[in-house]
C-alpha positions in Angstrom: -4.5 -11.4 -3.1 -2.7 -8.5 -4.3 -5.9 -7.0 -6.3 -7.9 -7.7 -3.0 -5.1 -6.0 -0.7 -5.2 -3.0 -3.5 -9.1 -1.8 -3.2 -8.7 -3.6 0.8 -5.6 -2.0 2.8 -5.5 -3.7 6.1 -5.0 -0.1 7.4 -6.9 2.8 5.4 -4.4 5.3 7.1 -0.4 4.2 8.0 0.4 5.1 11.4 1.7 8.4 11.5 5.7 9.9 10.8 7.0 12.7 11.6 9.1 15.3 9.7 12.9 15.9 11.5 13.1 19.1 9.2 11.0 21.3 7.5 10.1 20.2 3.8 8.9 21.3 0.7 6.5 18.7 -0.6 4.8 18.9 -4.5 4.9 22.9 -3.3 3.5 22.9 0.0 5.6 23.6 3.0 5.8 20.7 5.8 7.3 22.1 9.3 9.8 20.3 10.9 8.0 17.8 13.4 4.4 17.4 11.5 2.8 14.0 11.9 1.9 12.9 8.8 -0.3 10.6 8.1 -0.4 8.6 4.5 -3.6 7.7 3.2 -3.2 3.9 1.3 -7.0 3.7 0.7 -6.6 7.2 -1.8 -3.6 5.4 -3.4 -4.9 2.4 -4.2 -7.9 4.6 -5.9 -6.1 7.2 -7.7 -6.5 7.1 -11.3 -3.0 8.1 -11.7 -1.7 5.1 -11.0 -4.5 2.7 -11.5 -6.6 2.3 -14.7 -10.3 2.1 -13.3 -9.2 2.2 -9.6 -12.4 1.1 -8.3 -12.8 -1.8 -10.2 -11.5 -5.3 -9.2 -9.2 -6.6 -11.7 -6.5 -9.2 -10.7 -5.3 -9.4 -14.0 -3.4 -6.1 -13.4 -0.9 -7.3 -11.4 0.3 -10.0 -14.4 2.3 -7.6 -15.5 4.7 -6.7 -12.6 6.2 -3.5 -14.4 5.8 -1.5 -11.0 7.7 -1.9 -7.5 5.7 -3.9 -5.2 7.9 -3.1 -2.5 5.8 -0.1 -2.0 9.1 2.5 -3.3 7.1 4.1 -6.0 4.0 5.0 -3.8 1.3 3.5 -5.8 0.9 0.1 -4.1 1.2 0.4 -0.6 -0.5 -2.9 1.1 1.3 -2.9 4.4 3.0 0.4 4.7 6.4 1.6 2.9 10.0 1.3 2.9 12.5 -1.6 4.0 11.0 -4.3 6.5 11.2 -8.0 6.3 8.1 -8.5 7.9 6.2 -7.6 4.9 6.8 -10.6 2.7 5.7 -12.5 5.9 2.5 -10.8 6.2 1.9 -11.8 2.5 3.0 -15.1 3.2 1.0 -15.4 6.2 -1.9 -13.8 4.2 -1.8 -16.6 1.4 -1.5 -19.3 4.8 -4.4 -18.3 6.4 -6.6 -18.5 2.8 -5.2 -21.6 1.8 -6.2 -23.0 5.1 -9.7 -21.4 5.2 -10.1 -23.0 1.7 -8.7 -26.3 2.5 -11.1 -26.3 5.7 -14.6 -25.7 4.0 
């Protein structure tokens, strides 16, 4: 589920934030009320953070030595920072395929 939500993001792009104050960001310079728009699909594919991005490997989430809660920016399957309804979604997620499995 995870690997699949990985090279998959139910939304390519998060919906947008926007800046209360100007920022300096890895150099660049953000003004205060930008909209900025994260881009999960380029996350989940950067080879920074993912060996062979474009492959699917489920095995890679065995070893759980990362944040899944989305706090360290590389795995960002339904957006970023504190919400319950993520683990829900998940849930929900695993629900639905269970069903869809048990069905067929």
């Amino acid at each position: 589920m995870k690997e699949t939500l990985r090279l998959h993001p139910t939304l390519p792009l998060l919906v947008s934030h926007q800046n209360s104050e100007t920022s300096i960001v890895t150099g660049y310079m953000v003004p205060k009320d930008s909209k900025i728009f994260i881009n999960v699909w380029a996350i989940h594919r950067d080879s920074k953070n993912w060996e062979d991005p474009n492959e699917f490997k489920p095995e890679r989430f065995l070893d759980s030595s990362f944040d899944f809660n989305g706090n360290d920016y590389k795995y960002l399957p339904f957006g970023f920072g504190r919400r319950i309804g993520k683990f829900l979604k998940e849930r929900y997620l695993k629900l639905r395929r269970s069903l869809v499995l048990f069905l067929s």
